[in-house]
C-alpha positions in Angstrom: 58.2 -8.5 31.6 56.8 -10.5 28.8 53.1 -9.7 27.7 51.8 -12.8 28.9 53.0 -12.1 32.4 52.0 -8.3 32.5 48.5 -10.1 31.9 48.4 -12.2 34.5 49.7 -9.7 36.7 46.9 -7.4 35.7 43.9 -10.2 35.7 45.5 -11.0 39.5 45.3 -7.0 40.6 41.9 -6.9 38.8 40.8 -10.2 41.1 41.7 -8.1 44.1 39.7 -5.4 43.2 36.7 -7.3 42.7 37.3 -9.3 46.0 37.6 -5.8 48.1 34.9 -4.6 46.3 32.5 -7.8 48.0 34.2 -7.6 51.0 33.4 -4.3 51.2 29.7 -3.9 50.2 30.9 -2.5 46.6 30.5 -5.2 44.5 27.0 -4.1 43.1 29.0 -1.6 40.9 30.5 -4.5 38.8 27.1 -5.5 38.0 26.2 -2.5 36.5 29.0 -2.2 34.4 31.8 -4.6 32.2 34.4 -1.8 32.1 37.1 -2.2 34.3 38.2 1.2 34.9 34.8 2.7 35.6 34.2 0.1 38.4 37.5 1.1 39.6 36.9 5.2 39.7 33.8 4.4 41.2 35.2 2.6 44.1 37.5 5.2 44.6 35.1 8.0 44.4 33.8 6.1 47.6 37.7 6.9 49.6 36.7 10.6 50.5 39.2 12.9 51.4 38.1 16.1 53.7 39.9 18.4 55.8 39.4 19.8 58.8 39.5 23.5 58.7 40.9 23.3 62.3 43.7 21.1 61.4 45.6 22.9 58.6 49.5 22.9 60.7 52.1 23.6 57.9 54.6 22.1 59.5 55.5 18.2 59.1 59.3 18.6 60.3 60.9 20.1 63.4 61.5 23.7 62.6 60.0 24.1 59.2 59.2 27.2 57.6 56.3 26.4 54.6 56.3 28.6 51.8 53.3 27.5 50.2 49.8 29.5 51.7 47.5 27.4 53.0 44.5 26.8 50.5 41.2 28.0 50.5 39.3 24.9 49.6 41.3 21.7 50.3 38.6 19.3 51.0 37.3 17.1 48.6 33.4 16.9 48.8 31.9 13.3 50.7 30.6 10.6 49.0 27.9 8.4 49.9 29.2 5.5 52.0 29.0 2.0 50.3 26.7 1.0 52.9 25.2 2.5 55.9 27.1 0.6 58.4 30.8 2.3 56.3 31.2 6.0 56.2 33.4 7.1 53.9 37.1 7.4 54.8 38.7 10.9 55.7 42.0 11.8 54.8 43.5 15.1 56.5 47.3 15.8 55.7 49.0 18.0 57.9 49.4 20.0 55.0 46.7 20.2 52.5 47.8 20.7 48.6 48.9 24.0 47.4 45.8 23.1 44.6 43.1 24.6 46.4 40.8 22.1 44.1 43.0 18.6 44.8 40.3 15.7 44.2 40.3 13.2 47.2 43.7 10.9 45.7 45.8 13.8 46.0 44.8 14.9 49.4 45.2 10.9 50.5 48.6 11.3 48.8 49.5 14.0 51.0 48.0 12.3 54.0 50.5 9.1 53.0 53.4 11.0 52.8 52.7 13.3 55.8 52.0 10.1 58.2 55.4 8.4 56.6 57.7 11.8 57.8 55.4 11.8 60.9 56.3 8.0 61.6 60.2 8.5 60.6 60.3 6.3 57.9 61.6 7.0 54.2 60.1 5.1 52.2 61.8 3.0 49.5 61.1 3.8 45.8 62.2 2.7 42.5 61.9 4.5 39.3 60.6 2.5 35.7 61.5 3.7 32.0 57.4 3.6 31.4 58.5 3.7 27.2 59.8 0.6 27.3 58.0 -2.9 27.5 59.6 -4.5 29.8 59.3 -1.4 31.8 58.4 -3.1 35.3 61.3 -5.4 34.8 63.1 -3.3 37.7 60.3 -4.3 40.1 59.5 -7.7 39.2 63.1 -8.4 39.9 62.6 -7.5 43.9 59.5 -9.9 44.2 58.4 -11.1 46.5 59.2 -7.8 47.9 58.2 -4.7 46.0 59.4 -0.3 46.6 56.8 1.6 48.6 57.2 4.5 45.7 57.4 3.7 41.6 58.6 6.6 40.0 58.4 7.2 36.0 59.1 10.0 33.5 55.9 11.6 31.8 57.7 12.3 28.5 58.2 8.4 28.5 54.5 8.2 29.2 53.8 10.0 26.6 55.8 8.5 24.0 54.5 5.3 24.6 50.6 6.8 24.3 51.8 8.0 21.2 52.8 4.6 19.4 49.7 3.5 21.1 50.5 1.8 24.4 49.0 2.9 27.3 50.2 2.2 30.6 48.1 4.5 33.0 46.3 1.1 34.3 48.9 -0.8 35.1 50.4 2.5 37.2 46.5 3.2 38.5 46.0 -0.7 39.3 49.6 0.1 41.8 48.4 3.3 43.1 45.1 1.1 44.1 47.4 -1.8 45.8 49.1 1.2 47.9 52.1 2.1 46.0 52.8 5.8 45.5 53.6 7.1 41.9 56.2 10.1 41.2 56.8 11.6 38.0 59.6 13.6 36.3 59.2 15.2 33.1 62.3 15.6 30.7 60.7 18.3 28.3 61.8 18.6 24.7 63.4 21.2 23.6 60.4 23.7 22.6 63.0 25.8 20.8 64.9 23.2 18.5 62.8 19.7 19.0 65.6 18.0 20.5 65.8 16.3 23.8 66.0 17.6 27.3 69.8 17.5 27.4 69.7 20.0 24.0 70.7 23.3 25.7 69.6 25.8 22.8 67.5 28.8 23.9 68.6 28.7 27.5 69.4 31.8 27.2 65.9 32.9 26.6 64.0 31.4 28.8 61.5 34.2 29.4 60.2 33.1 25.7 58.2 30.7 26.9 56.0 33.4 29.1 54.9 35.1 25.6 51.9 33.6 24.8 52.7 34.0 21.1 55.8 32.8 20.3 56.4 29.5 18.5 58.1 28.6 21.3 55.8 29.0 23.9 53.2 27.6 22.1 54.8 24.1 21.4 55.8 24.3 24.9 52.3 24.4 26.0 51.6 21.7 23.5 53.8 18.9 25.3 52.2 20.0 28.5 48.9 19.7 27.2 49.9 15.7 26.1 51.0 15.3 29.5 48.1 16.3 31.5 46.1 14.1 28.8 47.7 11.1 30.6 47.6 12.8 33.8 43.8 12.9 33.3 43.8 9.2 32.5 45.1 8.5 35.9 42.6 10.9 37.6 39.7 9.2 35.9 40.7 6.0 37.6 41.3 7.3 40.6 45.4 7.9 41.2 47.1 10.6 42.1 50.9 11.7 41.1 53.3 13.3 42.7 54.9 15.4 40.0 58.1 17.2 39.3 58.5 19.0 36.4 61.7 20.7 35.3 64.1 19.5 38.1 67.7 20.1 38.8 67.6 23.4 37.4 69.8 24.5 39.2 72.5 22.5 36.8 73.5 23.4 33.5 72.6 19.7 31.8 68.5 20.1 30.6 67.6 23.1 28.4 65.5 25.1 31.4 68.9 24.3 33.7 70.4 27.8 35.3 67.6 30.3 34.6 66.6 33.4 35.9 64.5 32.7 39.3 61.7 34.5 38.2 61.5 33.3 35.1 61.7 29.6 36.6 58.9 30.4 39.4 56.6 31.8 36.4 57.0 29.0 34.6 56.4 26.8 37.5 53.4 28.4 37.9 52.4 28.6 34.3 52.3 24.5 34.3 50.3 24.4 37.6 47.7 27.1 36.2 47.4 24.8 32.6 47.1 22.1 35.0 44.1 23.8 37.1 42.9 24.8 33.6 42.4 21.4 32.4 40.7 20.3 35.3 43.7 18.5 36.1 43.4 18.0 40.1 45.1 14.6 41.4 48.6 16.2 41.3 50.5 17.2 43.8 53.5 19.6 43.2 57.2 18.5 43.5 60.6 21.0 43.2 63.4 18.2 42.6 66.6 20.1 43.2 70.2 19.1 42.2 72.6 18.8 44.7 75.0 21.8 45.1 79.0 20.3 44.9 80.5 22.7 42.8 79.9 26.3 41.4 78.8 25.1 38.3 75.0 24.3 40.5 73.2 26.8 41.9 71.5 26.9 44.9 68.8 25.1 45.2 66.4 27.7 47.4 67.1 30.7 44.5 64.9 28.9 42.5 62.6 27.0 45.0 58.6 28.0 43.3 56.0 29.9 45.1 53.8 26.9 45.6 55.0 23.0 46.1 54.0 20.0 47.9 57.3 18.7 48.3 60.6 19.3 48.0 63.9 16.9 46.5 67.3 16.6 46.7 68.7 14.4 43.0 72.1 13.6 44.4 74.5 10.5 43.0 77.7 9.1 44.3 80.5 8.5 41.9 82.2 5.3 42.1 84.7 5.3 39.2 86.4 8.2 37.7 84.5 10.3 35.1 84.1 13.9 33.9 81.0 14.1 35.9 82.6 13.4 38.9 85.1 16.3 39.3 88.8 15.4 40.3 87.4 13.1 43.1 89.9 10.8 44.4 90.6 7.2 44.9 89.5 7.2 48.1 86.7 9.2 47.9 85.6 7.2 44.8 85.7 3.9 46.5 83.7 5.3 50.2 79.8 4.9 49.1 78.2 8.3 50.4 75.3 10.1 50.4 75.6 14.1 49.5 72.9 16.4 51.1 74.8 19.5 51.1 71.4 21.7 50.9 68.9 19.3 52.2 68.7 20.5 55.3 67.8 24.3 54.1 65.3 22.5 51.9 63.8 20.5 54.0 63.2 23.5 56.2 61.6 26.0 53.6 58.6 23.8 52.9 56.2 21.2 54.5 57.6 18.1 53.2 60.8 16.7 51.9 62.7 13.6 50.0 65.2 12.5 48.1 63.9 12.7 44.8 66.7 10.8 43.1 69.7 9.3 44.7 72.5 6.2 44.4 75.6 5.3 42.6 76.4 7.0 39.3 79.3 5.4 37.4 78.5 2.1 38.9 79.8 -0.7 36.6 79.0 -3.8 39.2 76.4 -2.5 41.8 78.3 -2.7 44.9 77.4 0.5 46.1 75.4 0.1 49.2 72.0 1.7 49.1 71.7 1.0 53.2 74.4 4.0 53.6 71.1 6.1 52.3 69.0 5.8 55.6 72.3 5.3 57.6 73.1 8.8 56.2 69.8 10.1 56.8 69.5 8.8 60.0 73.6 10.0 61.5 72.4 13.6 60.4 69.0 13.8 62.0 66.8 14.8 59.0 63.7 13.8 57.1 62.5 12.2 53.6 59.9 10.7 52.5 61.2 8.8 50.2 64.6 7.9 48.6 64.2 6.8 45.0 66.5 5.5 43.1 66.8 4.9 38.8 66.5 2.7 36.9 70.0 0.9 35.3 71.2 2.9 32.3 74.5 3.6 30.5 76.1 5.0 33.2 75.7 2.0 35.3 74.2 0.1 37.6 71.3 1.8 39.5 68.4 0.3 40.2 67.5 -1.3 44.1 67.7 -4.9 42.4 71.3 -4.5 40.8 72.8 -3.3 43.7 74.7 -6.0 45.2 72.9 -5.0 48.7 69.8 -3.7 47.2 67.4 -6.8 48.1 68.8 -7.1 51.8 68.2 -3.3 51.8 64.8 -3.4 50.6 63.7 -6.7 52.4 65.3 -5.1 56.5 62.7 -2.6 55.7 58.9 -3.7 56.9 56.8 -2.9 53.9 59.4 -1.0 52.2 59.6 1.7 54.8 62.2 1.9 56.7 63.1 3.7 59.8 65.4 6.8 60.0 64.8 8.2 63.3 63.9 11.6 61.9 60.3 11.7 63.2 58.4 15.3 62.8 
């Protein structure tokens, strides 16, 4: 989107705000203060999120076993109302955060995505290259319509802070208009500098828990950047579902095939740098890759102590290619959706999406992303939300490319649509 536009679109979201913030007593705040942002935190300060200690069941689908204890201290401390006539809004998830110290967005987050498995819906979600400018250019392409769930990477984030652009308004100004925000992160290399796909030191994974190797430390480093952004977001009042070294089960990113308990450590180890730096609007996402051949491991041996939610990534080839194994015509040409797994992941904790999912090798966008909650819905199970990428070299990707992607999107009421797969 040009500059101009991403300005207007801005000013418009910022004249929202301001007309809630009369219509609901609030405005007094923008008095007192020119900066945006500050306002903005403050009015969300006012969206309290407590939880009953009464009302703590762990289980948002038929049959689920949660692996995540509950937490001490979920509730998030109540704010004055904005008047004396409004109390303060509740939130109280089925399942509160596996951070005992989640701040009130994070405990609504939960809330959201419990009351969207509880209502059988998946909601439909579209993920952004954040480092580039014309970043939202996958979701202005859907307008009027717009994805229930904008994911993005927080490396990208992070590289764009760096050359001095920063985007966390634009994503908070969403997360205030109701959209749910999900983040990857593709991690350098901490042992060469290169890129996620760079495999050296995989082998030596268990570096990384030594506080003083050069490793370890310039792995802490990029995690440290990220949280900096993170914290942006938490200062104006968004949460972020987040989902750090994903599909490790596959052999593709640097931390891909390690040893289980190295992985769960090192899980932990980001969640306790997290809690460290008073880092508290997160919740905690395992993003798994789908298990079709022995090359993948599965997906539970790895699944961390404490999550939020768990993922399936899982892509449908549509024309032959190395990463699609001697799949035939036939199968090549039928659009599918692969859950082999799903169901035991959906099962081992308290909620469940697909994390990533749609056509890979796509060089028209005719796969059909309806087959998604068709599939969903033939094999009775859960998700959240199905979110798909963003185009890229290896095709066509992204909701508004897809040749059925806008009649998807649009025969779902506010970008959820039903699956049948209540819990």
């Amino acid at each position: 989107m040009a500059g101009d536009t991403r300005r207007s679109r801005r000013a418009a979201a910022t004249f929202a705000l301001a007309v809630s913030l009369v219509a609901t007593g609030a405005f007094h705040m923008l008095l007192v203060t020119t900066d945006l942002d500050g306002a903005f935190a403050d009015t969300r300060d006012d969206v309290t999120a407590t939880e009953d200690p009464g009302d703590t069941a762990a289980v948002s689908t038929p049959g689920a076993l949660p692996v995540n204890p509950p937490p001490t201290t979920a509730d998030a401390t109540p704010s004055a109302p904005t008047t004396p006539s409004e109390p303060a809004r509740t939130c109280r998830p089925r399942t509160p955060p596996v951070d005992p110290e989640a701040d009130a967005s994070a405990v609504c987050l939960a809330e959201t995505l419990d009351r969207w498995l509880a209502d059988g819906v998946t909601a439909v979600g579209q993920q952004v290259n954040i480092s580039s400018d014309s970043w939202d250019e996958p979701l202005w392409r859907l307008e009027p319509q717009r994805p229930a769930v904008v994911g993005f990477d927080l490396d990208e984030l992070v590289a764009a802070a760096r050359r001095g652009t920063d985007w966390t308004e634009d994503l908070a100004l969403m997360a205030a208009d109701g959209v749910v925000l999900t983040a990857s992160w593709h991690a350098p290399n901490p042992f060469s500098g290169g890129d996620s796909f760079d495999r050296t030191g995989a082998d030596r994974l268990e570096a990384l828990l030594e506080e003083d190797s050069a490793p370890a430390r310039r792995f802490e480093a990029e995690w440290a950047a990220v949280l900096d952004v993170l914290a942006r977001l938490q200062e104006q009042g968004a949460a972020v579902l987040v989902r750090p070294l994903h599909e490790a089960g596959g052999s593709w990113f640097w931390w891909g095939r390690p040893d289980p308990s190295t992985y769960r450590a090192l899980f932990a180890d980001l969640q306790q740098q997290a809690a460290d730096a008073g880092v508290h609007n997160l919740l905690w996402s395992y993003g798994a890759a789908v298990r079709t051949w022995e090359g993948v491991d599965e997906p539970l041996s790895l699944l961390p102590d404490r999550v939020d939610l768990v993922g399936l990534d899982t892509y449908d080839c549509e024309t032959p290619h190395p990463d699609c194994g001697g799949r035939d015509a036939d199968d090549l040409a039928r659009d599918e959706v692969d859950l082999t797994g799903y169901a035991e992941l959906v099962a081992a904790a308290p909620r469940a999406a697909l994390t990533e999912v749609g056509p890979a090798h796509s060089p028209d966008g005719s796969w059909d992303p309806s087959v998604i909650t068709r599939t969903l819905a033939r094999e009775g199970l859960p998700a959240a939300y199905a979110l798909l990428w963003f185009d890229d070299s290896f095709g066509r990707k992204q909701v508004s490319s897809l040749q059925g992607g806008k009649a998807w999107l649009e025969s779902c009421p506010d970008a959820l649509c039903p699956v049948g797969a209540a819990g």
